[in-house]
GULOKE-188186 format. One line per 4 residues: their letters; for each residue x, y, z of C-alpha. Coordinates in pm, 1 decimal, decimal comma, padded with zeros to 6 digits, always signed. Layout:
BEGIN
a = X/Y/Z; ...
This chain:
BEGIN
xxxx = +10045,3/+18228,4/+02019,4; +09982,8/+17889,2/+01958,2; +10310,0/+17739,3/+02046,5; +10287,5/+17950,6/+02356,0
xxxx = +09941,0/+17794,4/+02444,9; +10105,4/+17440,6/+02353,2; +10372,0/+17562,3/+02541,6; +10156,7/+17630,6/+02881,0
xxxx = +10010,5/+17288,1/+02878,1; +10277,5/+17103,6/+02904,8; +10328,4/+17322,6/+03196,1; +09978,7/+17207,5/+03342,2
xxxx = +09752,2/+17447,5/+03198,7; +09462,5/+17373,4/+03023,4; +09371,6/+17567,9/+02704,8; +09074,8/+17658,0/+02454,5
xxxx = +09095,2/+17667,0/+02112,8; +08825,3/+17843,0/+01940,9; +08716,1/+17744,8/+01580,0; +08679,8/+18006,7/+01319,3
xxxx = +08427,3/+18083,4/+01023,3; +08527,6/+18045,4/+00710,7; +08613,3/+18407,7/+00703,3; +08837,8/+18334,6/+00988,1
xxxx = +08655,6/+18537,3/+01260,5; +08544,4/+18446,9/+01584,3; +08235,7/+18584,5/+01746,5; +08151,0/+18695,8/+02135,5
xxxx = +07916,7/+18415,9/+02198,4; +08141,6/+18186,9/+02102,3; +08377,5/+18323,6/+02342,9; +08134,1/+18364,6/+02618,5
xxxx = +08018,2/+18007,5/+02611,1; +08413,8/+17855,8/+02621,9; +08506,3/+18050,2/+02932,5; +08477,7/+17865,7/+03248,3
xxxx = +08535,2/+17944,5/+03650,3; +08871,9/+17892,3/+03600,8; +08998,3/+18075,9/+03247,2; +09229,9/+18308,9/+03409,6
xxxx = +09342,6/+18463,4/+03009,4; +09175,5/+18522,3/+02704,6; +09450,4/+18559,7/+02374,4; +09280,2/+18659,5/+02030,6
xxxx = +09495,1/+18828,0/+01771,7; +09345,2/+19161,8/+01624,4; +09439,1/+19067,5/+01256,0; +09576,0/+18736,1/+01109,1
xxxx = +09882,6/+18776,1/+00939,1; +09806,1/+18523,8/+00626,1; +09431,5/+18660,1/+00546,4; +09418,9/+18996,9/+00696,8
xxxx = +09128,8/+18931,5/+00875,8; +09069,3/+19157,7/+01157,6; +08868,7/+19038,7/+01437,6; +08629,6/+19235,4/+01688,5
xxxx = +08864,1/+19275,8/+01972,3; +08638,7/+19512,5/+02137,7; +08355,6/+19264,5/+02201,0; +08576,9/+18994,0/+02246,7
xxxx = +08698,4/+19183,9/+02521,1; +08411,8/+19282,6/+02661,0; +08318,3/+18929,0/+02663,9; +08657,3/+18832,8/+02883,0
xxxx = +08579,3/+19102,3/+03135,2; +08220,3/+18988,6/+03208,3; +08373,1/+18708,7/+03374,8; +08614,3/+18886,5/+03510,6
xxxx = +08911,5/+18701,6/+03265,5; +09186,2/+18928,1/+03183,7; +09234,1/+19002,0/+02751,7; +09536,9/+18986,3/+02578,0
xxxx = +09582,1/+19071,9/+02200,6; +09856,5/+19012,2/+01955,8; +09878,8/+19359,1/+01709,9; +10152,5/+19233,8/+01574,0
xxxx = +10009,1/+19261,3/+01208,2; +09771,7/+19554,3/+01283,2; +10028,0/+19851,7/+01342,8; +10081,9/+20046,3/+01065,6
xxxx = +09838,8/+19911,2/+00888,8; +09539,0/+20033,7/+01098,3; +09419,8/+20237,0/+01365,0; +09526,5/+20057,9/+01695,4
xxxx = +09418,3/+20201,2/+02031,6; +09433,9/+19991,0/+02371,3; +09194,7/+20251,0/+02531,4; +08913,9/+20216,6/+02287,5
xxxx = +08968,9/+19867,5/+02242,1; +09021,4/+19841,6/+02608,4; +09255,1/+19553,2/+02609,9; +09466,3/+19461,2/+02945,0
xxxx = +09765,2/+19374,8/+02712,6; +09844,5/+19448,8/+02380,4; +10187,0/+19289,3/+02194,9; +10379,0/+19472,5/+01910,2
xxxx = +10682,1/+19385,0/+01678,7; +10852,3/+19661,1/+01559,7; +11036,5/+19535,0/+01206,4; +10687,9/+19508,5/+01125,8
xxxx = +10597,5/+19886,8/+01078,2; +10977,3/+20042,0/+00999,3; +11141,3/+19989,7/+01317,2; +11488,3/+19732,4/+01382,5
xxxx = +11439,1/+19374,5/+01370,8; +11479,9/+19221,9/+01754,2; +11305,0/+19470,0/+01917,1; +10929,7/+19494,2/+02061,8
xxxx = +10661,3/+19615,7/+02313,3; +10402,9/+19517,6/+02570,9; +10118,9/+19742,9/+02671,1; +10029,5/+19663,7/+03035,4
xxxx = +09699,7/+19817,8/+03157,1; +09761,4/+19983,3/+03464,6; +09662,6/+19739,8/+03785,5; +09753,0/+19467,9/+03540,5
xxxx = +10027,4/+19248,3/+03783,9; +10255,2/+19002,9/+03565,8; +10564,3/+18819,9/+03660,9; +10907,4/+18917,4/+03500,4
xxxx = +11006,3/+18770,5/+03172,5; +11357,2/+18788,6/+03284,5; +11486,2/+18790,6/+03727,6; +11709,2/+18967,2/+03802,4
xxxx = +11800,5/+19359,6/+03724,2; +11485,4/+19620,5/+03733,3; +11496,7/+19715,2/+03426,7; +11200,5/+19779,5/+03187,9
xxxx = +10989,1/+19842,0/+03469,3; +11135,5/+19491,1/+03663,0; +10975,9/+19314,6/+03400,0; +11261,1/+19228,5/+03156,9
xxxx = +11585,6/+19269,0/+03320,4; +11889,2/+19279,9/+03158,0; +12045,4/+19606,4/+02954,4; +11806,0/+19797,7/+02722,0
xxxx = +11914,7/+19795,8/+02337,8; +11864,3/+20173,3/+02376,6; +11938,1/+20193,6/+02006,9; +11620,5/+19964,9/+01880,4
xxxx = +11417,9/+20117,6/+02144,9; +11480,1/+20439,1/+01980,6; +11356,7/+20324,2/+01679,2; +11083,1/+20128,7/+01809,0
xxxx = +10989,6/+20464,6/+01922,1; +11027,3/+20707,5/+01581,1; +10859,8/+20430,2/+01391,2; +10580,6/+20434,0/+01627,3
xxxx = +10531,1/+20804,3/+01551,1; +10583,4/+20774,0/+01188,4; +10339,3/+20454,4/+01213,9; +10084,9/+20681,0/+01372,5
xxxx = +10052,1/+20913,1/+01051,2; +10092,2/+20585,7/+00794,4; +09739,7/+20401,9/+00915,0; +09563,0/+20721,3/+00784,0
xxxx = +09633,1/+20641,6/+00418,5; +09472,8/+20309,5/+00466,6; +09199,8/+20408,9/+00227,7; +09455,8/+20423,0/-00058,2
xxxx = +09623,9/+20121,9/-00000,8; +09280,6/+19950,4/+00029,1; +09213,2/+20066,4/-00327,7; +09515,8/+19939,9/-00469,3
xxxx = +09454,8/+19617,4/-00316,6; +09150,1/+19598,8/-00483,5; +09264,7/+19704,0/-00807,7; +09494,6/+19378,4/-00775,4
xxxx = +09244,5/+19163,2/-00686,3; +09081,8/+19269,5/-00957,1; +09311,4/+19176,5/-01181,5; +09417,3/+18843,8/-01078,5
xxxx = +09032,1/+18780,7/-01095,7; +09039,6/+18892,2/-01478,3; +09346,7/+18638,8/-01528,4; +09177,3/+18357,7/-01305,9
xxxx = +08803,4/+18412,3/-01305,7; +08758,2/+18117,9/-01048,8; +08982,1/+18267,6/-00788,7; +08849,5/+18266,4/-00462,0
xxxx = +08900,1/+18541,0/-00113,9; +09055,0/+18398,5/+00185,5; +08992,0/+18599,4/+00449,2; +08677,5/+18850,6/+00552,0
xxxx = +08519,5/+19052,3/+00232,9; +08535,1/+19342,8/+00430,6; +08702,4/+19328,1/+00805,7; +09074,4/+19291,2/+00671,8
xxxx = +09321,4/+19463,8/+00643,6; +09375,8/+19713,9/+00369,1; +09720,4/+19613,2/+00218,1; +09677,1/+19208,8/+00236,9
xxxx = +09517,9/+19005,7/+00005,9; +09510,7/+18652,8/+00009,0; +09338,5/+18436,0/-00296,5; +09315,3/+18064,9/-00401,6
xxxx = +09368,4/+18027,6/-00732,6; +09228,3/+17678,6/-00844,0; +09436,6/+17439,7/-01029,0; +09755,2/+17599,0/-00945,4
xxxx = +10015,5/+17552,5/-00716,6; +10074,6/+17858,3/-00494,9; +10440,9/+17814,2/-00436,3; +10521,9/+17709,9/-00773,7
xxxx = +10366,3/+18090,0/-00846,3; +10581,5/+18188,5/-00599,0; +10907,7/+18122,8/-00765,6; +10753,3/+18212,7/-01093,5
xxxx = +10717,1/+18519,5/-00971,4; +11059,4/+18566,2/-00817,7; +11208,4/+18525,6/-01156,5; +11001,8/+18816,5/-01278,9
xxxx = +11120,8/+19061,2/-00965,3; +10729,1/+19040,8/-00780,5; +10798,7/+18901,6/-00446,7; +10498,3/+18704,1/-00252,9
xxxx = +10398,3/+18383,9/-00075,3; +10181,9/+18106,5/-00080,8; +09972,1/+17898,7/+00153,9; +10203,3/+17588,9/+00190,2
xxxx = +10558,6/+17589,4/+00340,6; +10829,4/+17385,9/+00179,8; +10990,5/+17122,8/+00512,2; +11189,4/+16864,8/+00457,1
xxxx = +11052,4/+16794,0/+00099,4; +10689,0/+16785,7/+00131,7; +10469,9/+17099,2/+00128,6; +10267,9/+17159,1/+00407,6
xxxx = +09943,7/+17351,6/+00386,0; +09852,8/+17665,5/+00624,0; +09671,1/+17554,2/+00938,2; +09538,7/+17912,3/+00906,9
xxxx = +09346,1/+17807,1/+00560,8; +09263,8/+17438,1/+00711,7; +09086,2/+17608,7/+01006,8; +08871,3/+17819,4/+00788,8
xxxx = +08774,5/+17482,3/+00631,7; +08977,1/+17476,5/+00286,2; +09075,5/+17192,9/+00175,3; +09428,6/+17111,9/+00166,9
xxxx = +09406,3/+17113,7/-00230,8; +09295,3/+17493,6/-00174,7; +09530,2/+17614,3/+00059,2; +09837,1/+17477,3/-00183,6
xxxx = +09664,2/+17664,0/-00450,8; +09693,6/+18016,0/-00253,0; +09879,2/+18315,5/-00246,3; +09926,6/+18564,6/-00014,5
xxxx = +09990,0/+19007,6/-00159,3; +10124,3/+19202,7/+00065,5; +10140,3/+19578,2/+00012,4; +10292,8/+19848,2/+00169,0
xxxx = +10231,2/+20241,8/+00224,1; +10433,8/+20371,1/-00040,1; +10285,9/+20091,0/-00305,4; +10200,5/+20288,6/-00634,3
xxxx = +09930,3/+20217,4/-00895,5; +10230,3/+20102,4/-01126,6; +10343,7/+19838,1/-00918,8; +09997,9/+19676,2/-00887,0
xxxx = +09995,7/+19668,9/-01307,4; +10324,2/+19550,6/-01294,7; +10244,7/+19267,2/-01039,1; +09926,3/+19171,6/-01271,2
xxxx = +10105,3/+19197,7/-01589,7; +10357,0/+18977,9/-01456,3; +10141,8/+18728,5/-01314,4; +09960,2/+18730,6/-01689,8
xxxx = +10331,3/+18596,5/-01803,4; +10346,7/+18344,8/-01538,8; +09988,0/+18166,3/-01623,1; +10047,8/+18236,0/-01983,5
xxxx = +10336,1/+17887,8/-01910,8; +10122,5/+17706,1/-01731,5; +10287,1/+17430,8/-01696,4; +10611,2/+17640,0/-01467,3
xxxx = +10333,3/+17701,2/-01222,1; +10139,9/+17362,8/-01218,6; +10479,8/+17143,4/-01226,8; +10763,4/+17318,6/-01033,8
xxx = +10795,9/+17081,6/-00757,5; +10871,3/+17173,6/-00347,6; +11177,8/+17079,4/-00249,4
């Protein structure tokens, strides 16, 4: 979304970027008070793919169509994991991914409101309603679609992966007392969790971990030799200390109660050399 918005004004456009909390949430008012005569588009993602935090589409929305603004929101990270519907939320457009709940990498979806008018992606054929044209990979659509279904029926055991998620936060908090929540206490979603962990170096963790068959990430990428941290983290006002010192769980619906003990026991390993996770260098 953000390249996209980068993207537009270099095109001519000019776009608002709205701060977040330290819980990384935005709120209506805040909203209401950055839309002017001319905001033609309002884009807030429903959950943030690095805390979990899911924000309050519905009154964000509302907001947008107060002024009359169309609202667009990026469920990428949502389906699957929660229960997403464009009619209660009442969203004009709505943007999927489909390797992220089961279905083939490559392929997607748009929801369009009806009376909704957008130019083609792609001139040319009429395909996909004349707004992509070009020949359907009927095979990934197909699976875009069973996964949907299937996706449908895996949101409603959101209450169990919530608890396992909790049951490994709690004990990375027994093996680092200091650790700290990224993301909202309580509007995220059920099967991420993401945690500084201070005096440690998240992506040193991360290959610590590798070695003992527990795959996560951290909050810094490793580019061209120096570690970058997480604009996500920086905008919720961590330091940059704090976002290298993060890690990022992600669970599934078909994590068990033995994984999570085998993910803690294994992370009790990794801190019990302290000096792999403090000293592995990026490269």
């Amino acid at each position: 979304m953000l390249k996209t918005a980068r993207f537009l004004e270099k095109s001519g456009f000019r776009v608002t970027y709205l701060e977040v909390d330290g819980n990384g949430t935005v709120t209506p008012s805040q909203l209401k008070e950055a839309i002017t005569d001319d905001t033609i588009l309002v884009s807030i993602m429903l959950a943030n793919n690095e805390t979990g935090t899911i924000l309050p589409i519905k009154e964000l929305g509302v907001a947008a169509h107060e002024r009359g603004v169309l609202f667009h929101t990026d469920a990428v990270q949502a389906v699957g994991k929660i229960k997403v519907d464009v009619q209660e939320m009442d969203v004009d457009l709505l943007s999927i991914a489909g390797h992220k709940f089961g279905a083939p990498k490559g392929v997607g979806a748009l929801y369009i409101k009806k009376g909704v008018e957008l130019e083609p992606l792609i001139h040319g054929g009429g395909q996909e309603g004349g707004f992509r044209a070009g020949t359907e990979n009927v095979p990934a659509i197909v699976g875009l679609g069973k996964a949907a279904e299937l996706a449908a029926g895996t949101w409603q055991g959101a209450a169990r992966v919530r608890s396992l998620r909790d049951r490994l936060e709690a004990g990375i908090r027994k093996l680092v007392p200091g650790a700290r929540l990224n993301g909202h206490p309580v509007h995220r979603l059920p099967n991420t969790l993401n945690l500084t962990l201070p005096g440690l170096r998240g992506e040193s963790i991360v290959i610590a971990m590798d070695h003992q068959g527990i795959a996560l990430s951290s909050g810094s990428a490793c580019q061209s030799g120096s570690p970058e941290p997480t604009h996500v983290l920086i905008a919720m006002g961590r330091t940059a200390e704090e976002a290298h010192g993060s890690v990022r769980f992600s669970l599934a619906h078909d994590t068990a109660a033995k994984d999570i003990d085998a993910a803690v026991a294994a992370l009790g390993r990794v801190l019990a050399a302290r000096d792999t996770v403090r000293l592995i260098p990026c490269k």
